[in-house]
N, C-alpha and C positions, 0 to 999 in steps of 0.2 A: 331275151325271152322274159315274159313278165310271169306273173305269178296265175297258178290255176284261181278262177274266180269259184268261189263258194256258193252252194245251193242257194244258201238265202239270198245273196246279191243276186245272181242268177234270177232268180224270181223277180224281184223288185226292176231291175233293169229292164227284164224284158216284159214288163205288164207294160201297158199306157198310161205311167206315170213319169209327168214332167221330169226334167232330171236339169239342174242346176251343174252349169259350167266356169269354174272359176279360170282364170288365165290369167296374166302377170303384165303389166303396163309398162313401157321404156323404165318408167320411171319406181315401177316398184310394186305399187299400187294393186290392188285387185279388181281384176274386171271379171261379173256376173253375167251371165247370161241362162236363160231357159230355152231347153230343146226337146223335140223328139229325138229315142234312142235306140236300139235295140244288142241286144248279143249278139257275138259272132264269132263264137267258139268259145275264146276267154276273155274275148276284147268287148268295149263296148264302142259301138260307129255310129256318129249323126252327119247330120249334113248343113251344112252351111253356105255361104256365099264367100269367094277369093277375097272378097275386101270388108267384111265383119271384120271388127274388131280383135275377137275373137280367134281369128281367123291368120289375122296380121302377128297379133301377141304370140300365138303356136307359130307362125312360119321364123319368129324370133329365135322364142325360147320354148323347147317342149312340151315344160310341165305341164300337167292340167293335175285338176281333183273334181270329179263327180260327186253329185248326193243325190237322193233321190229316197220318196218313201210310200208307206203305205195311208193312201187318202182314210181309210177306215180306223188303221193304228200310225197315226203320226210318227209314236214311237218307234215304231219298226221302218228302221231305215237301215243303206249301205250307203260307205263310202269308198269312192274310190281314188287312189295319188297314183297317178305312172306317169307317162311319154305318150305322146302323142304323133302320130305321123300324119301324112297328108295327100291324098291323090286324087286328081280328078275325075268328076263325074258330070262331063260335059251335056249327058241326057237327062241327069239327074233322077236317074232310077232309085238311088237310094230315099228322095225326096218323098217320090211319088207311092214308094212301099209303106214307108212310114206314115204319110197321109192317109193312106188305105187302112191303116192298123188305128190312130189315133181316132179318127176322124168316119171311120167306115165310108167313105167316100169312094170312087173311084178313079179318080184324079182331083190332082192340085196343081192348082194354077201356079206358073214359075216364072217370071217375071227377065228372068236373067240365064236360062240355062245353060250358055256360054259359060257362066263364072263360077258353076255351081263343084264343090267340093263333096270327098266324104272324109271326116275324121275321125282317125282309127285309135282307140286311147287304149294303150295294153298295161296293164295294174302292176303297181309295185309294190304296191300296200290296199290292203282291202281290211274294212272293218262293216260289221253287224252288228246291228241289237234288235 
């Protein structure tokens, strides 16, 4: 069980701001990536593809750490360190909600929705300023 997420991450995660996903390489290394996110309950979930990067490094090794901030106060940002799990989202519903919120679209185009995931990242450590 990870830690209750804070009002102010809380806010920042679930606005329509990009939120930066780090992950750990074979070899050590950090890999970056930018995603849509949202809240969900105290977790935060994006959606990815089974063979991202990304994707590969979490079905590894767990860890993740999130950031993410405010496009108006840069300064005001949350981070997040926990575990991450992993389950499929073969319709890719999580894709096409997050598109609807980012993008106010009403779909998005998915290219692979066979391989599409959702990943669930539950906090260990949470920080704001």
């Amino acid at each position: 069980m990870g830690r209750p997420l804070p009002e102010a991450a809380r806010r920042l995660f679930d606005a329509t701001n990009l939120v930066a996903v780090a992950t750990l390489n074979p070899d050590g290394g950090v890999q970056l990536s930018m995603v849509w996110a949202k809240v969900d309950g105290d977790d935060i979930v994006f959606s990815t593809l089974k063979d991202r990067r990304k994707a590969v490094n979490l079905g590894r090794d767990t860890r993740v750490s999130l950031i993410t901030f405010d496009p108006e106060e840069p300064y005001h940002y949350a981070e997040i360190r926990g575990r991450a799990s992993i389950i499929d989202d073969p319709g890719g519903s999580l894709l096409q909600e997050l598109a609807a919120r980012y993008t106010g679209g009403d779909s998005w185009p998915d290219s692979a929705p066979d391989r599409r995931i959702i990943v669930r990242v539950t906090p260990d450590h949470v920080f704001t300023r």
